[in-house]
N, C-alpha and C positions, 0 to 999 in steps of 0.2 A: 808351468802354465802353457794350455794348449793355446795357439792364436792363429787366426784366420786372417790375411791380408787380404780383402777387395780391391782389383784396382794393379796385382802386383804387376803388370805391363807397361803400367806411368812412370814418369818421371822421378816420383816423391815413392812408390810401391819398389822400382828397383833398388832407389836406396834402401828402403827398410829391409828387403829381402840379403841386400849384402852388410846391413848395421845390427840388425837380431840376432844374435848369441843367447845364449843361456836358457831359451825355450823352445819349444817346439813348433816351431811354425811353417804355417802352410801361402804362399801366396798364390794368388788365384788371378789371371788376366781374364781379357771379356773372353776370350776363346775358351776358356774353364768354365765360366760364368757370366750370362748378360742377367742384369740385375734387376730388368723389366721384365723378368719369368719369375712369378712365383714359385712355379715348381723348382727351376733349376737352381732359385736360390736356399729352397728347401734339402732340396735333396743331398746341395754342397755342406750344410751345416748340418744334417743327418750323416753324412759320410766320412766329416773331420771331427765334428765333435766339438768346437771351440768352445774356451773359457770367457775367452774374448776374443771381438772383432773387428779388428779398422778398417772402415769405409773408405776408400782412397778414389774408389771408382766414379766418374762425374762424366761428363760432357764438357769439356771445358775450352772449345775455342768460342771465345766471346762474342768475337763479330759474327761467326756462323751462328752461337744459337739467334741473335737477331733475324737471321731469315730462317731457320731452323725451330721455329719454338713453338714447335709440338714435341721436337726429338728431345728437346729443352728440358720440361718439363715432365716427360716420361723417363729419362733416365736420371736427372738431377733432384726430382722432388719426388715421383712413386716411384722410383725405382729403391732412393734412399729410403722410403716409408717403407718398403717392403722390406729390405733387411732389417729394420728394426721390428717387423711386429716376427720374426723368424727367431729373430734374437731373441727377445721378447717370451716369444714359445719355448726357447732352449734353454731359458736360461743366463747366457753367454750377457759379458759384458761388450757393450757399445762403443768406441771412436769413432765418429763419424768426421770428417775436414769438410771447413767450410770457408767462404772468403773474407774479406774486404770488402769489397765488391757487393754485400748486403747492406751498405752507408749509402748516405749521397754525398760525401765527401765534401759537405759545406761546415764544417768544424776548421778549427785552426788549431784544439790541443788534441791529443791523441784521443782515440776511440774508447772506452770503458765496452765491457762484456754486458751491461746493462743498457747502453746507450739507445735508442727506438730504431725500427728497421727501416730505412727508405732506399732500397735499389732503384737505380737509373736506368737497369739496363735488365733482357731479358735473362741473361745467364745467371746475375745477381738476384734478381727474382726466384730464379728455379730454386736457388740453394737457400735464399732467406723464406720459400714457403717450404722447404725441406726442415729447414731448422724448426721450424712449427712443427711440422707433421713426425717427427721423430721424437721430437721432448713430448708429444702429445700419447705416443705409443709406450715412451722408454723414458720418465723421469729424472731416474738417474744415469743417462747416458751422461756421456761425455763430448763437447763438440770443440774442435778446435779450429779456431776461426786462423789463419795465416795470409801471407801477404806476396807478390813480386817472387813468385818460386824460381829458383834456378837451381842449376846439378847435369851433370854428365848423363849422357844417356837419351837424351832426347831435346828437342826445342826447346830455348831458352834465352833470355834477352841478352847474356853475356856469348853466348855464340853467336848468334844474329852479328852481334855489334861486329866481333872479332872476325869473322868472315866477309864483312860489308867490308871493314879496314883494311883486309887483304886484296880489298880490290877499288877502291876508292881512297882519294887523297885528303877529304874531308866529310865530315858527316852531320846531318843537321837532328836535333836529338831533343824531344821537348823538356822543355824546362818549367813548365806552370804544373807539374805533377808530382805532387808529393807522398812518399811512400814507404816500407821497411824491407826493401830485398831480403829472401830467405832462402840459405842453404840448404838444400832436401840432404844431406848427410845431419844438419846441425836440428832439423827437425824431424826425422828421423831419430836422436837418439832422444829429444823431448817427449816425443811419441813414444816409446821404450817408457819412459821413466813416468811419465803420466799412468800409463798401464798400469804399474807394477803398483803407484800405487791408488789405485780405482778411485782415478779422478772421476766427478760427476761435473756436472755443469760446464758454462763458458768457457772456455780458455784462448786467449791471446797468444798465438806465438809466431816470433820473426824476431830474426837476425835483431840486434840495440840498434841503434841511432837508424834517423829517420836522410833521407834526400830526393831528387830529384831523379827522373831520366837520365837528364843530362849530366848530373851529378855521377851516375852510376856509370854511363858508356865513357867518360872521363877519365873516372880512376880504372876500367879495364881499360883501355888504349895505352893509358899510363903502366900500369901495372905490368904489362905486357911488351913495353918498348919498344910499340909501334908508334910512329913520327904522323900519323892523320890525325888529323885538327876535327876538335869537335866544337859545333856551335851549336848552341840556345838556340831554340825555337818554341812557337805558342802552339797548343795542341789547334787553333782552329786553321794551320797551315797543313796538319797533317787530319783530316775529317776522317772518320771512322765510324762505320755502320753504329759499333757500342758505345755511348755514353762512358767515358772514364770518370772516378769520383777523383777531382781536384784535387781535395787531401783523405789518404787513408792510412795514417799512420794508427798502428794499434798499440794503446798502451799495454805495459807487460806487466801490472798490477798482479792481474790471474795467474799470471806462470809462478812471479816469486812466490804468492802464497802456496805453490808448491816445492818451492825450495830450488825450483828447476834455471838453471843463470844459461844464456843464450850467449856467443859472442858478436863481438861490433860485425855490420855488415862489410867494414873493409878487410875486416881478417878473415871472413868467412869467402871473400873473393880471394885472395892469393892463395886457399888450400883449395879451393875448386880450379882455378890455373893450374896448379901441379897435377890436381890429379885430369886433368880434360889433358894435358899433355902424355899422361901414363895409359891415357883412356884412349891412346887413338895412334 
């Protein structure tokens, strides 16, 4: 299988670049491809040729698209409309990533792939009218909605924390936000395996068991045998330009019915320790 990676400069595009084995793939950063040219994302899928293609490419600092949402919505929603109607022309099967972050995070049991859209924020908007204008293009696309991303390679809440800890004796970390940390290795090889076998529709994936902020910077401090103290805190001590959804745990209904099993978020933190220590 030929596959085109969008996106491969991110966070979640380098792992699938170092997790893809067995096919032919190409990844592609915005320096290869900005995804708000028709042409130039024409003329990448005229020159590779793909079977399939993951979308990995976004806009994704949150509190920027809030003062940024024109960039918002050109690269998160026509940007994504555009590789699918290219797709769409070629051929080529569709992956697109999408977030959480399309909830309003007023549920208290996990999210269904069927659940109704209400983003709070403008970044969550670009991708839930993306998620319309790409099923509107491409049917049987495939959109894989994911959660709290971390991985080696670029900014990530378990780095932040770990660096904050190297320089402070204690740390105040919210605790009113509920969530499913995801290893970009552990979805990455989801991603792989959805492919392979021409997933369409919804899918949910992130790391098992659900927790907090505080819950998460806890077990790394822990994990990691640093002695700073982390305390609870309310998100309205830390204000922030973007609306966070209170709870956005995504249930993992959609992935089993592909057979595909994910592990707990606390085992997917200690092999990201190992390797952020191999990685540096």
């Amino acid at each position: 299988m030929r596959v085109m990676v969008i996106g491969g400069s991110g966070l979640l595009g380098k792992a699938l670049n170092r997790e893809w084995a067995g096919d032919e793939v190409v990844t592609l950063g915005s320096k290869d491809v900005d995804i708000r040219s028709d042409v130039q994302v024409e003329s990448a899928i005229r020159q590779y040729r793909p079977e399939g293609i993951v979308l990995a490419a976004a806009y994704t600092d949150v509190d920027g698209c809030e003062t940024n949402r024109e960039l918002a919505f050109e690269v998160n929603t026509q940007g994504a409309i555009k590789v699918a109607k290219a797709a769409e022309t070629s051929g080529a099967q569709l992956l697109f990533l999408s977030t959480d972050y399309v909830f309003d995070g007023k549920k208290t049991t996990p999210y269904e792939t069927d659940d109704p859209l209400s983003p709070q924020c403008v970044y969550g908007e670009s991708k839930a009218r993306a998620e319309l204008g790409v099923r509107e293009v491409l049917p049987e696309c495939c959109i894989v909605r994911t959660s709290w991303l971390f991985g080696v390679g670029g900014k990530c809440f378990p780095d932040t924390i770990l660096k904050l800890a190297e320089e402070r004796n204690e740390l105040d970390v919210v605790a009113d936000q509920r969530g499913c940390p995801t290893y970009t290795v552990d979805l990455s090889r989801a991603i792989i395996q959805l492919c392979r076998k021409n997933a369409v529709g919804i899918v949910h994936v992130t790391n098992r068991n659900a927790c907090s902020w505080f819950d998460f910077a806890t077990e790394i401090v822990r994990e990691s045998g640093l002695s700073t103290g982390v305390r609870p805190t309310t998100s309205n001590k830390f204000v922030r330009p973007a609306k966070r959804p209170a709870y956005s745990v995504l249930s993992s209904a959609s992935l089993d019915h592909y057979g595909v099993s994910m592990s707990t978020w606390q085992d997917a933190l200690k092999r990201y320790l190992v390797e952020r220590k191999t990685a540096f």
